[in-house]
N, C-alpha and C positions, 0 to 999 in steps of 0.2 A: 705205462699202465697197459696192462692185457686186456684184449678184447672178451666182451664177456660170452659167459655160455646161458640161454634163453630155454626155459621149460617151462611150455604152455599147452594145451590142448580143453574142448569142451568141458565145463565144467561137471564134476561127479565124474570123470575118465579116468582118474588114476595119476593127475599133475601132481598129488600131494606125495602120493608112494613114491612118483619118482623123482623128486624135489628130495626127500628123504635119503634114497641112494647117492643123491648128488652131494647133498652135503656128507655123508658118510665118508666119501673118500677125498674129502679136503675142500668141494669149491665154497666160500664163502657168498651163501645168497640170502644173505641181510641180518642184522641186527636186531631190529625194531621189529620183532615179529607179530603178525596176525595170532591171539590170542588160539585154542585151540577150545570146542567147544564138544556140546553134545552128538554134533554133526559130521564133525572130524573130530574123534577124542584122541588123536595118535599128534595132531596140528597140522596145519593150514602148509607150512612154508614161506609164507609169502609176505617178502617187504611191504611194510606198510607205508613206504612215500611209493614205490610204484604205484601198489595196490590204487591208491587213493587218486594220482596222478592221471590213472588211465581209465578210473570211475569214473569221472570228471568232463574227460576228454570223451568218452564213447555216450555218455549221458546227454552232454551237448551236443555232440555230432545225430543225434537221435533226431526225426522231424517231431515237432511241437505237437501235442496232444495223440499222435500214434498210440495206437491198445501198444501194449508189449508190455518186456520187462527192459526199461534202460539202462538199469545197472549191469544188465550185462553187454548190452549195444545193440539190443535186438529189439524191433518192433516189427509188428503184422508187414509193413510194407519193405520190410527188409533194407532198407538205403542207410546210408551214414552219412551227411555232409562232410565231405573231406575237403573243403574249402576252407575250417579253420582249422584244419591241423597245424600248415605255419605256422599260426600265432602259438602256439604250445613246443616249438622248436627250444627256444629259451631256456622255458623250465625242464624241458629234455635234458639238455646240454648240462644244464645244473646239477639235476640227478646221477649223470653218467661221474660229473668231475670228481662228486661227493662221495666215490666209492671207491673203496683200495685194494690192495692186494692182488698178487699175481693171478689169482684164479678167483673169480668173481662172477657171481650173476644174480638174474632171479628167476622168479617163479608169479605166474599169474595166469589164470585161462585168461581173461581178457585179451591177453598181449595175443590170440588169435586172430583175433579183427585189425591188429595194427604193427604187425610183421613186417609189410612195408615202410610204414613209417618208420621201426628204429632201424631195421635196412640201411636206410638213405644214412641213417647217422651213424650207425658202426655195420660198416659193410661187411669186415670180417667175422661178425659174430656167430657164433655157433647155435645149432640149435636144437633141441630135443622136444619134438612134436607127437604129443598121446593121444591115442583116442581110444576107444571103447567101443562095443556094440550099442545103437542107438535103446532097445530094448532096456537092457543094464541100466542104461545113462536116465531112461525114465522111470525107471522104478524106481530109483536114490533118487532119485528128484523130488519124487510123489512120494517119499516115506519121510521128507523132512518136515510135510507137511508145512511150507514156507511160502509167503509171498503169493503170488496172484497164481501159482500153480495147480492148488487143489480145486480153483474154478476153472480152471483153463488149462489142463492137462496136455492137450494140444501144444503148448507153447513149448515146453520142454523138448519135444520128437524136434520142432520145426526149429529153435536154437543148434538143435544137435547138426542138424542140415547146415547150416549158417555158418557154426564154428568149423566144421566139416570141410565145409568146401574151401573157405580161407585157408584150411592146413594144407588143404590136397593142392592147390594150386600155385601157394608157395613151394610147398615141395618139390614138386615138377619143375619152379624155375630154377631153383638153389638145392638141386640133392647134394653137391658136395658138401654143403655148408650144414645139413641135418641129417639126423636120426629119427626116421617114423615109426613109431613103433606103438603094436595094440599093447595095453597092458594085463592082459590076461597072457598073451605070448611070453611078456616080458617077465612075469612071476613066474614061468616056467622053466625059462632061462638066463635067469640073471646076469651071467658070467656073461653071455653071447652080447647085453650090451657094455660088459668091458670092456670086449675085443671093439665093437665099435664105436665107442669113445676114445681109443687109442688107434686104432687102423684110419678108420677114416676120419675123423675132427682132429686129432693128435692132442687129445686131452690124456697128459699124465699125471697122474694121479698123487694128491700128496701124501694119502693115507693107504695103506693095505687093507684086501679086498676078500673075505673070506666067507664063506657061505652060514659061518657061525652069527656075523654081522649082520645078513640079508635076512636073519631068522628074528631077529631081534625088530625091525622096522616091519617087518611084512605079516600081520595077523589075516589070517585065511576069510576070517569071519566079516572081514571089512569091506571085501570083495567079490559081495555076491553076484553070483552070474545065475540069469533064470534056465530054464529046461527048455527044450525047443518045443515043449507042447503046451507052456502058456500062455495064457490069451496074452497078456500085450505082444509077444512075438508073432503069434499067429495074425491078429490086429494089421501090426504093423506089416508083417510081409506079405498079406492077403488084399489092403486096403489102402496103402500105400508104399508098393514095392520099390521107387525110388532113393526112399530108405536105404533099405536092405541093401539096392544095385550101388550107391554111394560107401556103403560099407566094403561089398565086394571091391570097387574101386581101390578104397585104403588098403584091403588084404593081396591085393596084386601089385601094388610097389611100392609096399613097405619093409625094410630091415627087417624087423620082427614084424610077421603079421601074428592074426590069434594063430595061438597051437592046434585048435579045432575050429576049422572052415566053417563047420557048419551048415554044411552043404545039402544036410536034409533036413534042413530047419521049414523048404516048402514044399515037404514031400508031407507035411502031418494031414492028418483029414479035413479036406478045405472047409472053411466056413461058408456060411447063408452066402449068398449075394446081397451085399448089400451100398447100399451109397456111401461116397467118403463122406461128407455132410453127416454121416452117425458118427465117425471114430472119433469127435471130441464126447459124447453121449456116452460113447461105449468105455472109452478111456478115465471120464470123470466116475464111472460107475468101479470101474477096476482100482480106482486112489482111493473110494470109500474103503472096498474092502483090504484093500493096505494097510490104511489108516488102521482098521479094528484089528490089523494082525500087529501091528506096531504097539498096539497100545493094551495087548493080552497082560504084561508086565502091570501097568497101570490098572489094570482090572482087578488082579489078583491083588496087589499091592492095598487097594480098596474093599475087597473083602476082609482081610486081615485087617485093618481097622477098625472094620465093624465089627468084627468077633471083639476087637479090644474094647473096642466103645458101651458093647453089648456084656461082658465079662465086668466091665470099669462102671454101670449103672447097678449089677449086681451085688457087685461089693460093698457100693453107695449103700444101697436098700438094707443090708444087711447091719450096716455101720447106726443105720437108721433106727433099726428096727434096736439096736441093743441099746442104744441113747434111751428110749422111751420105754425100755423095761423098768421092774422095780430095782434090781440088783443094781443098772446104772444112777439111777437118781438115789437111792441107797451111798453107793460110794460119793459121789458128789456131796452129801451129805455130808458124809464124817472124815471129808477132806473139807471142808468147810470148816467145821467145828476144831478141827485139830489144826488147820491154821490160825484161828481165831485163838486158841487158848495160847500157839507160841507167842503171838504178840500181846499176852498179858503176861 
C-alpha cells in the first residue's frame, strides 16, 4: 500500500477546491462522502471515518468547559491535551489499513492540529497545505451564519491563527514532504501545482490534466476575496496586525503564494484609534450586515409571496362575491332540480 497524500488547511481556505483537483486526476480520497450542502454546494470532499475520527479526538483533547468551538480543536485558551492521543493510535492504525489503492488519501481542515500525529504513523506522507487570507477566511465564516460565530466573530480571525501556525510550522519542518499553497495563487495557476505534485512529491497522476477539467470544478463565484478597502480587512490589519504578519509569513515560503501580495492593503486610510477589546464589537457589527446581504434573496423571495398571497385573497373574494349573487344561487337551483328529475 502507498503512502497516502494529506489535503488540509483552515477551514473556508479552499481544502474543498483542492480536494476536488485531487480527486480529478486519480487520487482516491474516500468513499463515504460528507454529504454536500448549502455551504459547500460543489461538496465537502471529506471521508466521513476520518472526518468523524478526528472530531472526536481534537474535541476531547479540548480542556473541559473552555469558550471556543471544539469541533474544530479550538478553544479561547488555545491548548490540546496531547496526552491522549496514544490511546487513538489503534483506531488510526485501523483506518490507515481500511483503505486501498495505489494512490489514496484524504481531506479534512482538522487534520491541521494533528500533522504530527499521522507523521509519526506514515512518515512518508505527502501533503498539500491551504490557506487563505484571514479576511476571506472570516467573511465565509460569518456568512454561513453557523455555530457560536455570529456571537463571537472573534473566534473565526483567532482559529485562522491556530490553524495557521500548525501549517506554517509543520512546513518549515517537512518542506520536502508538502506543497503550501494560498488558494487564490492556486486558481490562478492551476498547472504550476501539477508541476509540483510531480517535481517535488512525485505524485503521477492517474488521470490527464486539462484546463477544460479545472473549469468544471472551479466556480469563481465560490471564491470570494474582499477589496482592500473593507472593513474587516482594514479591522484586521489596523487592530490586529499579527494577522496580516502571519499571512505575510505563508506568502514568503510558500510554492504558490497569492498572486497579489497585497502589499497595499495598509496603505488605505487609517482607521480611529482604537482599543483591540472593540474588534469583537466592531466585527459582530460587520456579520449583522452580512447576514442582511446574505439574505437579500430571502427578502425578495418573501416579497413575491406576498404579492401571491395578496393576488390568491383576491381571487378568494371574487370567488366569493359570485357565490352570493343571484345568477349563482340561480344556477345551483336548476342543477338541483335537474338532478332531482334524472332520479325520477
Amino acid at each position: 500500500m502507498s503512502e497516502p497524500i494529506i489535503i488540509t488547511g483552515m477551514h473556508r481556505s479552499g481544502t474543498s477546491l483542492t480536494a476536488s483537483f485531487i480527486q480529478a486526476i486519480g487520487v482516491n480520497i474516500g468513499q463515504n462522502m460528507f454529504p454536500a450542502d448549502i455551504c459547500n454546494v460543489k461538496g465537502y470532499f471529506e471521508d466521513i471515518d476520518f472526518l468523524e475520527f478526528q472530531r472526536s479526538l481534537l474535541q476531547k483533547s479540548c480542556p473541559p468547559g473552555d469558550a471556543g468551538w471544539p469541533d474544530w480543536g479550538w478553544t479561547e485558551s488555545e491548548t490540546l491535551d496531547r496526552s491522549l492521543w496514544p490511546s487513538y493510535i489503534p483506531e488510526a492504525k485501523k483506518l490507515i489499513a481500511s483503505r486501498h489503492g495505489n494512490i489514496w488519501g484524504w481531506k479534512d481542515p482538522r487534520t491541521s492540529l494533528l500533522l504530527e500525529f499521522w507523521h509519526q504513523l506514515l512518515p512518508n506522507t505527502r501533503y498539500i497545505l491551504v490557506y487563505r487570507s484571514p479576511w476571506d477566511v472570516v467573511d465565509s465564516i460569518l456568512r454561513q451564519n453557523r455555530g457560536v460565530f455570529p456571537q463571537r466573530p472573534e473566534y473565526a480571525l483567532k482559529s485562522w491563527g491556530f490553524y495557521n501556525r500548525h501549517l506554517l510550522s509543520f512546513y518549515r519542518q517537512h518542506r520536502d514532504r508538502c506543497i503550501l499553497i494560498n488558494v487564490n495563487g492556486f486558481v490562478q495557476q492551476p498547472t504550476r501545482l501539477m508541476q509540483l505534485l510531480e517535481g517535488k512529491l512525485g505524485l503521477i497522476p492517474r488521470e490527464p490534466w486539462d484546463a477544460a477539467k479545472f473549469a468544471k470544478i472551479y466556480d469563481a463565484n465560490l471564491l470570494r476575496s474582499l477589496p482592500t478597502d473593507h472593513p474587516i480587512v482594514r479591522l484586521i490589519n489596523h487592530l490586529m496586525p499579527e494577522f496580516a504578519n502571519l499571512l505575510a509569513e505563508l506568502d514568503q515560503i510558500a510554492d504558490i503564494p497569492r498572486g497579489d501580495r497585497g502589499d497595499h492593503e495598509l496603505n488605505a486610510d487609517p482607521l480611529p484609534i482604537l482599543p483591540v477589546e472593540a474588534l469583537p464589537l466592531l466585527m459582530h457589527y460587520q456579520s449583522l450586515i452580512q447576514h442582511q446581504e446574505s439574505h437579500q434573496e430571502q427578502i425578495q423571495l418573501r416579497s413575491e409571496v406576498a404579492q401571491l398571497r395578496s393576488e390568491l385573497d383576491r381571487l378568494t373574494l371574487e370567488l366569493m362575491t359570485i357565490k352570493r349573487s343571484r345568477s349563482w344561487k340561480l344556477a345551483r337551483k336548476l342543477a338541483h332540480f335537474s338532478q332531482k328529475f334524472r332520479l325520477k
